[in-house]
ZAKE-379794 format. One record per residue: x, y, z of N, C-alpha, C, O, CB in turn; residue in three letters. Coordinates in steps of 0.001 Angstrom, whole numbers, padded with zeros to 6 digits, always signed. Glycine has a CB too. Layout:
BEGIN
XYZXYZXYZXYZXYZALA...
//
This chain:
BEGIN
+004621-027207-043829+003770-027083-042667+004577-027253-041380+004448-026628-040328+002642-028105-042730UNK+005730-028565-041789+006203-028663-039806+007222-027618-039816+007825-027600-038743+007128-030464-039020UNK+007782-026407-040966+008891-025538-041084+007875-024277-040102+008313-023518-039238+009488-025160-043012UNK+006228-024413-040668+005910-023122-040013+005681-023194-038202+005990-022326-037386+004462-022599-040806UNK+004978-024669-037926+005049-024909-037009+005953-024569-035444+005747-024305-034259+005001-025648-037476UNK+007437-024874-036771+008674-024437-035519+009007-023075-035550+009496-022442-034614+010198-025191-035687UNK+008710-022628-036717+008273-021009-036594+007682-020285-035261+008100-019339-034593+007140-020778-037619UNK+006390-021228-035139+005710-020178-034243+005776-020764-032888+005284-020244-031887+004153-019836-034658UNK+006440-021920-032929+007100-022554-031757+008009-021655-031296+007870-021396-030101+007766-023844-032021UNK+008755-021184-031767+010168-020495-031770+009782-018847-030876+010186-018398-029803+010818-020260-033767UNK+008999-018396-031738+008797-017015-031622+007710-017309-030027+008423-016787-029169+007966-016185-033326UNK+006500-017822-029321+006088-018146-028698+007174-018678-027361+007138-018825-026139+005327-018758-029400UNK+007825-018790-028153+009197-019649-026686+010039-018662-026351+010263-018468-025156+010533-021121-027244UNK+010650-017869-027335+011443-016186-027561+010330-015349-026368+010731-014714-025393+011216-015278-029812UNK+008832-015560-026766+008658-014033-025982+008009-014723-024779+007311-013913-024170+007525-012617-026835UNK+008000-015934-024233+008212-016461-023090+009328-016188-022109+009189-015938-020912+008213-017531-023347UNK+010463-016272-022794+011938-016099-022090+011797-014645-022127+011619-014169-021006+013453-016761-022935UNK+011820-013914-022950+011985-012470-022842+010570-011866-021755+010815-010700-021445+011967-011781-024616UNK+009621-012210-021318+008945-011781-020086+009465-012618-019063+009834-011938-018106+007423-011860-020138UNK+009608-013643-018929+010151-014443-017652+011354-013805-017057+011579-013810-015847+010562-015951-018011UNK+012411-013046-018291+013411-012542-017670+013291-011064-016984+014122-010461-016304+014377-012611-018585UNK+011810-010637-017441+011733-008743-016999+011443-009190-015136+010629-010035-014763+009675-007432-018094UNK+012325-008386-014242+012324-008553-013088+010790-007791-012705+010475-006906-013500+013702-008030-012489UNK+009999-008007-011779+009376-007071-011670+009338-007211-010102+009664-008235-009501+008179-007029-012528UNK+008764-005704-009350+008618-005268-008311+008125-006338-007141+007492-007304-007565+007856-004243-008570UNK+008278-006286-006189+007611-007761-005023+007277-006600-004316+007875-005527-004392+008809-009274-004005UNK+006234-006870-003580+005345-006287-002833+003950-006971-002188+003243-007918-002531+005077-005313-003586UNK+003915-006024-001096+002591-006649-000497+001541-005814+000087+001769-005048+001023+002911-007540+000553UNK+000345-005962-000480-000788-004738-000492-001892-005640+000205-002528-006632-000151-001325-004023-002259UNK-001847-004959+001214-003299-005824+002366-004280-004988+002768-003960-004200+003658-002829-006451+004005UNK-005780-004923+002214-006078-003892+003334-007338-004270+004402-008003-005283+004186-006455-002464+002570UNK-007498-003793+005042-008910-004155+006311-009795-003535+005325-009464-002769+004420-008983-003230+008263UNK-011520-004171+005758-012394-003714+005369-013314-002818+006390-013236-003163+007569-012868-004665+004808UNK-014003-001934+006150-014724-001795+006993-016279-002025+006623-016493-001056+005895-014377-000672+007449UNK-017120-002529+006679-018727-002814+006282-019631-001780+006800-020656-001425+006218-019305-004229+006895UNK-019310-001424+007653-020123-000051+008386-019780+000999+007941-020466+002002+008142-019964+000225+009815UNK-018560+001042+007178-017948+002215+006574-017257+003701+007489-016864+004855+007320-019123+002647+005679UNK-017453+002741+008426-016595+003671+009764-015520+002906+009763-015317+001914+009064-017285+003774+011490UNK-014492+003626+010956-013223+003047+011199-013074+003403+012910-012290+004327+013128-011954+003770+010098UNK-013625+002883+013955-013602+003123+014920-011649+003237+015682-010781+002371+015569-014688+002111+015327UNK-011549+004421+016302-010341+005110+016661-009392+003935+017231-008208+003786+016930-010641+006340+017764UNK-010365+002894+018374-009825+002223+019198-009494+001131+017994-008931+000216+018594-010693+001894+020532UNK-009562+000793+016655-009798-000039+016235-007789-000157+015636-007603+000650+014725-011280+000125+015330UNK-006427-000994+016021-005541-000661+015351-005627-002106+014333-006158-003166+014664-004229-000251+016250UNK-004904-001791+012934-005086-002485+012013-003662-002974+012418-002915-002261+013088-005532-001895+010643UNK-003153-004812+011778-002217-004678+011750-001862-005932+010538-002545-006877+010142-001762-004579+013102UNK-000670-005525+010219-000435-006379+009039+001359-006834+009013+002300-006113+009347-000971-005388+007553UNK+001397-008053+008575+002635-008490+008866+003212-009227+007415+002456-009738+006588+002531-009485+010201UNK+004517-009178+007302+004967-009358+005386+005972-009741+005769+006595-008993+006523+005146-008032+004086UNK+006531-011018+005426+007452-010926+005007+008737-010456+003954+008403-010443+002770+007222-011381+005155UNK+009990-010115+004207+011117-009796+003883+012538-010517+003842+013539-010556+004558+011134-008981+004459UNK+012031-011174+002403+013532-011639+001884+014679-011323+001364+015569-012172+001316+013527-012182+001283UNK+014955-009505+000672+015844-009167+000015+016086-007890+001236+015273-007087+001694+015489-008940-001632UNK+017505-008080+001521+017941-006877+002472+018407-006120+001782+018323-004934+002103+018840-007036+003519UNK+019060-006479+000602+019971-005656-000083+018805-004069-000689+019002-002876-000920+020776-006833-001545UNK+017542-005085-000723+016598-003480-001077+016452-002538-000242+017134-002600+000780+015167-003567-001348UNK+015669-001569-000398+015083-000763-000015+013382-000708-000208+012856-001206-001203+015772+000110-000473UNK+012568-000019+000903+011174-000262+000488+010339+001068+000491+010631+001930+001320+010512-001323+001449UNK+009548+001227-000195+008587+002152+000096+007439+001428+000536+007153+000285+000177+008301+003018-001001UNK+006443+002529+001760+005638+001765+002441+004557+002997+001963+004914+004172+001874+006041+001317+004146UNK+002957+002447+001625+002213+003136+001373+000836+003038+002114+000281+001945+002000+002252+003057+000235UNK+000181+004005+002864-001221+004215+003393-002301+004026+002416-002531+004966+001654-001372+005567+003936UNK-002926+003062+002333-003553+002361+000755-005330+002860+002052-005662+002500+003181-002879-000414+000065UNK-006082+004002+000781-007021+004532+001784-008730+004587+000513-009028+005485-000274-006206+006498+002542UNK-009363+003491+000753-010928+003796-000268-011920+004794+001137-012207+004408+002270-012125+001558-000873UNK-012220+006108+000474-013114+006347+001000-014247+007149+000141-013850+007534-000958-012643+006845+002024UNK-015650+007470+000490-016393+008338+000105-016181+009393-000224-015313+010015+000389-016999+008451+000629UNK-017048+010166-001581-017041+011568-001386-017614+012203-000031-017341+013401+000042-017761+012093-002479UNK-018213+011795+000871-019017+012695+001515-017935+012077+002966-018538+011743+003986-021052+012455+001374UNK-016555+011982+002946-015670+012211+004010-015374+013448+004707-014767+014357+004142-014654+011847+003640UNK-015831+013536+006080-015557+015258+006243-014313+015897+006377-014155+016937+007016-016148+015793+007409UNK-013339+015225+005721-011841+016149+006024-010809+015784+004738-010816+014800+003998-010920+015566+007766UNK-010035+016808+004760-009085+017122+003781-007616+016012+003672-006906+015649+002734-008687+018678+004168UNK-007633+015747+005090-006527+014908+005788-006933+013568+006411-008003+012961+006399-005919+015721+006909UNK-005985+013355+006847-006078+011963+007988-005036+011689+008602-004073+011260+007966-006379+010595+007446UNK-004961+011885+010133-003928+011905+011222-003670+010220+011451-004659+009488+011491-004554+012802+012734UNK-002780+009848+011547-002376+008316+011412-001221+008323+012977-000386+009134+013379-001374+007903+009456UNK-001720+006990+013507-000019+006579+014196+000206+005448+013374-000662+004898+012697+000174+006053+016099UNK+001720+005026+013473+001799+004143+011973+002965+003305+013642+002987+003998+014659+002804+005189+009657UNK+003491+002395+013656+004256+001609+014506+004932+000677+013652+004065-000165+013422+003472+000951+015556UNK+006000+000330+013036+007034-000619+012431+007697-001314+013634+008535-000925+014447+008173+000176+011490UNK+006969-002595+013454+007887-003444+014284+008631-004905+013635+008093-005946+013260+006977-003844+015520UNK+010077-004511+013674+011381-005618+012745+010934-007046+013958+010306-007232+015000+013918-004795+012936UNK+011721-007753+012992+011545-009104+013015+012614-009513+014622+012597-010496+015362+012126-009830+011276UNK+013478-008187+014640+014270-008438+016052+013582-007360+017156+014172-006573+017896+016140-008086+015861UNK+012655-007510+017064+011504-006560+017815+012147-004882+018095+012168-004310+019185+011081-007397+019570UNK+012687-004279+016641+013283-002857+017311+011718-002198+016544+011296-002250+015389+015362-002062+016581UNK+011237-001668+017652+009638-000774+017173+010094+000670+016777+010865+001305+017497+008286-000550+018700UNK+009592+001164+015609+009909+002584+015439+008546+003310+015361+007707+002861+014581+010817+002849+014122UNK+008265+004385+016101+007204+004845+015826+006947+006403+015111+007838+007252+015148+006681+004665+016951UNK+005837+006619+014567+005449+008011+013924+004428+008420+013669+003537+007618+013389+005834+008256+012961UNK+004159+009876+013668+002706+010114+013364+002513+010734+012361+003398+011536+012065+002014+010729+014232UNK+001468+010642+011561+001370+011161+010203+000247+011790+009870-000830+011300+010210+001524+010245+009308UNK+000294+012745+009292-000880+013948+008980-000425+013501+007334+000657+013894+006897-000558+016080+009705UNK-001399+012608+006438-001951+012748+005372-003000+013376+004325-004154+013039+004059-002002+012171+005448UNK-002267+014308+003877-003294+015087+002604-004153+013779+001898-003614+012773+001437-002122+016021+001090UNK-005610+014047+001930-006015+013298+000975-007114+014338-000057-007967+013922-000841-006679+011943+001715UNK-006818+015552+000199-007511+016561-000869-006603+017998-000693-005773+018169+000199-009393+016852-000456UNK-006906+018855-001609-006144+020072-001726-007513+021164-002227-008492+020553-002654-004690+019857-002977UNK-007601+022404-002201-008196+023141-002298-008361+023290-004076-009441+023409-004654-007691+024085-001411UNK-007420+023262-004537-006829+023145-006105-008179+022188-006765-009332+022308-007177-004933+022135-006217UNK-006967+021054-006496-007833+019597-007250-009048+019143-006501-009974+018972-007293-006833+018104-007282UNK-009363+018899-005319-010377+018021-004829-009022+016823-003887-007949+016849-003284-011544+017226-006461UNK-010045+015973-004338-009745+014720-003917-008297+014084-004799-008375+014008-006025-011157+013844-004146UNK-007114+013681-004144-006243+013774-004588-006011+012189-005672-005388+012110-006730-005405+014193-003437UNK-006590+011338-005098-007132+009589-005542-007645+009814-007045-007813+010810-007749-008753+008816-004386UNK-007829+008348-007225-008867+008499-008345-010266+007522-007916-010612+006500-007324-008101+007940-009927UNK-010595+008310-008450-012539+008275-008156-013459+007921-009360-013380+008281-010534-013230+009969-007720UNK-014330+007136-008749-015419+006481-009813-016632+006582-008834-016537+006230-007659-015070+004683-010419UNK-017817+007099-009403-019049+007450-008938-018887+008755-007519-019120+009946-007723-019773+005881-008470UNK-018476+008228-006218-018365+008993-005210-017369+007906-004325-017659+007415-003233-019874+009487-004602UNK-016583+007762-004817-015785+006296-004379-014045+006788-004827-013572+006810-005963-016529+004544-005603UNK-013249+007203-003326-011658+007684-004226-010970+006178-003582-011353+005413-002696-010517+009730-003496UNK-009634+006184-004609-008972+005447-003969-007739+006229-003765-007528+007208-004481-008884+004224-004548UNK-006915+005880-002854-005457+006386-002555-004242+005845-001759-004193+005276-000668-005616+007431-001998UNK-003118+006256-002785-001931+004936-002382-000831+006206-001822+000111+006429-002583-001123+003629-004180UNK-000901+006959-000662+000044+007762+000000+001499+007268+000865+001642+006735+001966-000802+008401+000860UNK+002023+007507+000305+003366+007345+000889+003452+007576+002047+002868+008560+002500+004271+008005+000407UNK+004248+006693+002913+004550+006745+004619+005442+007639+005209+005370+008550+006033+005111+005509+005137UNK+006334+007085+004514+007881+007409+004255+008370+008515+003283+007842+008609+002175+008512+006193+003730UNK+009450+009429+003697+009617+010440+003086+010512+009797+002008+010250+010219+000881+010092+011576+003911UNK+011321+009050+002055+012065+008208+001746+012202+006239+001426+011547+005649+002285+012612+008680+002529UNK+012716+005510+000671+012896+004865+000963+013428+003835+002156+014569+004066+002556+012984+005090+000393UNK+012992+003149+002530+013679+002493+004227+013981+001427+003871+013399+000844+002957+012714+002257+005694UNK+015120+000871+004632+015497-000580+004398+014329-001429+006185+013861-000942+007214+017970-000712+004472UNK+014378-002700+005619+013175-003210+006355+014490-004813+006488+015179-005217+005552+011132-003290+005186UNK+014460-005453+008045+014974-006381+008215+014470-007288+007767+013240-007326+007727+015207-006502+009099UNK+015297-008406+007240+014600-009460+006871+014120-010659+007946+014766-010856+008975+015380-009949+005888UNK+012884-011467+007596+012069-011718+007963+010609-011117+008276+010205-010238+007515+012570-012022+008501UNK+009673-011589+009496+008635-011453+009476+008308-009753+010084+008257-009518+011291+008154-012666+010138UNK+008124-008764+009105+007773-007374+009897+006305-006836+009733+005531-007005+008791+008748-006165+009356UNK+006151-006208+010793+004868-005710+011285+004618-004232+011236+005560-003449+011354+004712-006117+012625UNK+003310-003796+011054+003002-002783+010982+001718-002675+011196+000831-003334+010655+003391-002359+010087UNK+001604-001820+012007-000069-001167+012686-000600-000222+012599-000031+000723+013145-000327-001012+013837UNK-001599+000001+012076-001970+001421+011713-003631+001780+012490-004697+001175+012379-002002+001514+009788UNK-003238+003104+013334-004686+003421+013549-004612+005018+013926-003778+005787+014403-005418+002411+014827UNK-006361+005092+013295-006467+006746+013266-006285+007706+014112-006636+007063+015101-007458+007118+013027UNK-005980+008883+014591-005970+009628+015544-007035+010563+015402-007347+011106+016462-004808+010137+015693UNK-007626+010876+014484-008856+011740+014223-010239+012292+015154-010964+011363+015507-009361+011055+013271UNK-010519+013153+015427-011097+013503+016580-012587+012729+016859-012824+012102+017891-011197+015027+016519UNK-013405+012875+015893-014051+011824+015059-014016+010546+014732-013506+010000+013754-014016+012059+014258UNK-015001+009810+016252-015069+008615+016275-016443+007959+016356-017246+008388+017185-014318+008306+017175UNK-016693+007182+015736-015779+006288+015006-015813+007702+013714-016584+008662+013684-016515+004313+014555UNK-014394+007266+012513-014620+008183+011554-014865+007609+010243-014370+006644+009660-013595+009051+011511UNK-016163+008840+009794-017353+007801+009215-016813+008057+007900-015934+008914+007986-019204+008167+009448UNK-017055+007505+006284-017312+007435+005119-015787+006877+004898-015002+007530+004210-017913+008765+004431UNK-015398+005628+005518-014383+005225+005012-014413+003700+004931-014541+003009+005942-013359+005764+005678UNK-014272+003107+003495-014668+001921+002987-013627+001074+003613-014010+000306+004496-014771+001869+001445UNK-012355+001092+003293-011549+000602+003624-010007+000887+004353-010072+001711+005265-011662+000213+002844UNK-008924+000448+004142-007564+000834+004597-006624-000115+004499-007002-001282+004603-007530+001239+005871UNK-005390+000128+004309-004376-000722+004565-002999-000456+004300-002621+000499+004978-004636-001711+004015UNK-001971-001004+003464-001040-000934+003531+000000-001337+002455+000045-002565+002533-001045-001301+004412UNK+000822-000945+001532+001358-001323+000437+002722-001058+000483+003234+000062+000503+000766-000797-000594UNK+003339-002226+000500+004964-002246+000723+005472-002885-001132+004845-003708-001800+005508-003736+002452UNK+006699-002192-001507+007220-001895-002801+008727-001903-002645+009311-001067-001956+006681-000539-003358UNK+009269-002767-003233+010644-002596-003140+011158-001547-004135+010603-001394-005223+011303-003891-003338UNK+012050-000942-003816+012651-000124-004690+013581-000301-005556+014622-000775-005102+012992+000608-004214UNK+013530+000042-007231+014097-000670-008048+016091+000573-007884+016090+001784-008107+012817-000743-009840UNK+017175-000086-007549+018312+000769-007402+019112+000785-009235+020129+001441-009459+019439-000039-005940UNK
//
């Protein structure tokens, strides 16, 4: 009995160490809510993460829940990165969130998509410490309606 014991002691402790050692991804996924299910234009979101590994690289993602009954294919974004030594980079972004093909490019349950769109064409390196990022719509359509939520998903990149 105490031979099987350390048996399953053994094997239980083995696949402890063997997940403790799988590295996995650090990241940080925040998003605003909206309750009205609008997103008023004047409204900028902003979200701030820290950054401890320089040696990475990051992908940054437009994390977007909205309705089926959204009236557009896209979504015009200003996006603002501001480093921890205040250098601001700015850009504007025209996001596909449907295609003529498929529909809705997310995945969807009832009339509800979700979607994790890339910022960046590329990976970016991000200074370490505290960095910022603000996001708000440019869309002609204000406030712009059938959108649950929004935010933002930063991913280090595995080299």
């Amino acid at each position: 009995m105490g031979l099987l014991k350390n048996k399953i002691a053994f094997i239980l402790l083995s696949i402890f160490f063997v997940f403790s050692g799988c590295e996995t991804k650090q990241l940080f996924e925040q998003s605003t809510i909206y309750p009205n299910h609008n997103w008023p234009a004047k409204q900028a979101t902003k979200y701030q993460f820290n950054v401890t590994d320089t040696a990475a690289n990051y992908k940054i993602f437009f994390v977007i829940r909205h309705h089926n009954a959204y009236h557009y294919k896209n979504i015009w974004l200003d996006l603002t990165i501001k480093s921890p030594t205040n250098v601001i980079t700015k850009q504007v972004l025209n996001l596909n969130l449907a295609d003529d093909a498929k529909g809705w490019l997310g995945s969807g349950m009832d009339d509800i998509y979700d979607q994790r769109i890339p910022m960046t064409l590329a990976p970016i390196h991000l200074n370490k410490g505290m960095n910022e990022i603000n996001i708000q719509h440019t869309m002609r359509e204000d406030p712009l309606e059938n959108i649950l939520s929004t935010g933002i998903r930063v991913e280090k990149v595995k080299l």
